[in-house]
C-alpha positions as YAML, in Angstrom:
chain: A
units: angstrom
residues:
- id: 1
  name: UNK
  ca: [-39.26, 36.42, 22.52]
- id: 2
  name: UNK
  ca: [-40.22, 32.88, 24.21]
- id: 3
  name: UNK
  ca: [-38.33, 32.44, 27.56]
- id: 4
  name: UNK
  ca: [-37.66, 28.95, 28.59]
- id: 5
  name: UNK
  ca: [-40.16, 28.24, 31.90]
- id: 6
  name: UNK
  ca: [-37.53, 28.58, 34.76]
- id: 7
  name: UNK
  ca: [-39.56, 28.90, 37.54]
- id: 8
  name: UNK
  ca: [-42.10, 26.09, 36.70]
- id: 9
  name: UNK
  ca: [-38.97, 23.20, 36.25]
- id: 10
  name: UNK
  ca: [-37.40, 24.89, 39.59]
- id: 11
  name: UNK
  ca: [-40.44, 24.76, 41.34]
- id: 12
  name: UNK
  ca: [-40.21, 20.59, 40.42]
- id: 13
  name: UNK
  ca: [-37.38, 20.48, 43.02]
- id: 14
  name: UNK
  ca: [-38.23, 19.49, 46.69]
- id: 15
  name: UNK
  ca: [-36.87, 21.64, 48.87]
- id: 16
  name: UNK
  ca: [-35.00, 18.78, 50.29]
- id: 17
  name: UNK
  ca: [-33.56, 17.62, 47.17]
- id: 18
  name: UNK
  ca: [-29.98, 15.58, 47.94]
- id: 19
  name: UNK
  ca: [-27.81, 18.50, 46.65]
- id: 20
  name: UNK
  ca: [-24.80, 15.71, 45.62]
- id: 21
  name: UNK
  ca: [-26.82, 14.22, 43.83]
- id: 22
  name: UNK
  ca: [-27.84, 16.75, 41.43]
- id: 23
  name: UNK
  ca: [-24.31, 18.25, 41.22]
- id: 24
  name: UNK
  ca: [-23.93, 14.41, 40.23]
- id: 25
  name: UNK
  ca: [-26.42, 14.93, 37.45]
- id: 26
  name: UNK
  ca: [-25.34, 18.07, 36.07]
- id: 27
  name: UNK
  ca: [-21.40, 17.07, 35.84]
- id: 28
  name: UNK
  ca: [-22.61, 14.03, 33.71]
- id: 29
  name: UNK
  ca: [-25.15, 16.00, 31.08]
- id: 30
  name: UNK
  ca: [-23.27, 16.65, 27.87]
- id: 31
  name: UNK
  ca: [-20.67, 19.60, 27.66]
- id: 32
  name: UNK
  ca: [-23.00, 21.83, 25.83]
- id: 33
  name: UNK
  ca: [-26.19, 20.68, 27.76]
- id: 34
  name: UNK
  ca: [-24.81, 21.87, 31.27]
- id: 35
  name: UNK
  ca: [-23.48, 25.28, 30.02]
- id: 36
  name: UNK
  ca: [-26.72, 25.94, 28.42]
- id: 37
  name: UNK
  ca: [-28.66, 25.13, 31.54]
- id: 38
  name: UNK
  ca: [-26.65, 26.55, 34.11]
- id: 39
  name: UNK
  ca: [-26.17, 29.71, 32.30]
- id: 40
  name: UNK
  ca: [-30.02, 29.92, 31.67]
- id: 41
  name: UNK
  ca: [-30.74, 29.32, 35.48]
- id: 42
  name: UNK
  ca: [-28.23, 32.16, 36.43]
- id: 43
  name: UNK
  ca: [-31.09, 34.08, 34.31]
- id: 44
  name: UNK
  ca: [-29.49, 34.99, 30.84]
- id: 45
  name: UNK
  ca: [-31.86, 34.64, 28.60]
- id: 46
  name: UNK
  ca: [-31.88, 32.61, 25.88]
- id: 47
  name: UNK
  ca: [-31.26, 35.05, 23.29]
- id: 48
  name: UNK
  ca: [-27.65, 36.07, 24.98]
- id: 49
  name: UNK
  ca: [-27.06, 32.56, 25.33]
- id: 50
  name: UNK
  ca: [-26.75, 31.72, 21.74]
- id: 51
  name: UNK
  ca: [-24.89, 34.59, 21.29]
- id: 52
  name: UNK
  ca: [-22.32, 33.08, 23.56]
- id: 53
  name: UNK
  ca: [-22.44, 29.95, 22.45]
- id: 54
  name: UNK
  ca: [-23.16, 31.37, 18.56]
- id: 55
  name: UNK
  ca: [-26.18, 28.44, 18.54]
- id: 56
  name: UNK
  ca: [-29.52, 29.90, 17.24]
- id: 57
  name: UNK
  ca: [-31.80, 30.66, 19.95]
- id: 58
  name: UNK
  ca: [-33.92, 27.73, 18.79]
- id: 59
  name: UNK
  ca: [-30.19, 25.56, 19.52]
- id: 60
  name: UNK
  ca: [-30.66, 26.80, 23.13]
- id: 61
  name: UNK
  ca: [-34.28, 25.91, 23.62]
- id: 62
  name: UNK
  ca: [-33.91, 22.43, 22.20]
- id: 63
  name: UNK
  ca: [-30.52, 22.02, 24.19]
- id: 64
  name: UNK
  ca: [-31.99, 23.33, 27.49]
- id: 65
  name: UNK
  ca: [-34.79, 21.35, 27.01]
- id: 66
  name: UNK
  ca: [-33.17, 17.89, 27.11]
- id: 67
  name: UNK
  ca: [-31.19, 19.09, 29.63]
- id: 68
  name: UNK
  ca: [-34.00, 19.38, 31.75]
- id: 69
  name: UNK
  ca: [-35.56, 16.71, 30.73]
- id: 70
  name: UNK
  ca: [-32.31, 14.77, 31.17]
- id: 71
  name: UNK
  ca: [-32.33, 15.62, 35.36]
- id: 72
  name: UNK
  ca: [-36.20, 15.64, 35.56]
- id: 73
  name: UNK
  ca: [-36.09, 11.99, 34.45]
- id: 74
  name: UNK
  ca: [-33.21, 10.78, 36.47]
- id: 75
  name: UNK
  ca: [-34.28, 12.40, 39.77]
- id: 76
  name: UNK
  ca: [-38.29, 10.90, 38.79]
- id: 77
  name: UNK
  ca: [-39.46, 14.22, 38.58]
- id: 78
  name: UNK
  ca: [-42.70, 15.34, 37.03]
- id: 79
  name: UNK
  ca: [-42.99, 18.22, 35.52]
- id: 80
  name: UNK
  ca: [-46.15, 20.19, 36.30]
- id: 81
  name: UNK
  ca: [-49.13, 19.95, 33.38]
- id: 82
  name: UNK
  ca: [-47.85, 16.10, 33.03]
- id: 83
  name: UNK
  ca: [-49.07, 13.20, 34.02]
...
């Protein structure tokens, strides 16, 4: 089973990271986007998640994937192994 990497796109975050800013962020991701990602940082993993959402656990990858790419990008994040 292939987890999504968690800790490597929380680890992105500066511990000072304006807090309003991504609440911002995450209220203006798609519907389906946000509940994937928030549910996936709470720590279910992806498996349960597209039982929830009845997505195949590929859906959830994909979806939490340009989720995160979606707030990486718009706080100027990068993510670690890029340049």
């Amino acid at each position: 089973m292939r987890t999504a990497p968690r800790d490597a796109w929380v680890q992105t975050f500066d511990a000072n990271e304006d807090v309003d800013k991504v609440l911002y962020l995450l209220e203006e991701l798609p519907p389906a986007q946000r509940e994937v990602l928030v549910m996936a940082e709470e720590g279910i993993p992806d498996k349960e998640i597209a039982a929830i959402i009845g997505k195949k656990e590929a859906t959830v990858r994909s979806t939490l994937r340009h989720a995160r790419e979606k707030v990486t990008n718009a706080l100027n994040l990068k993510r670690p192994g890029r340049r």
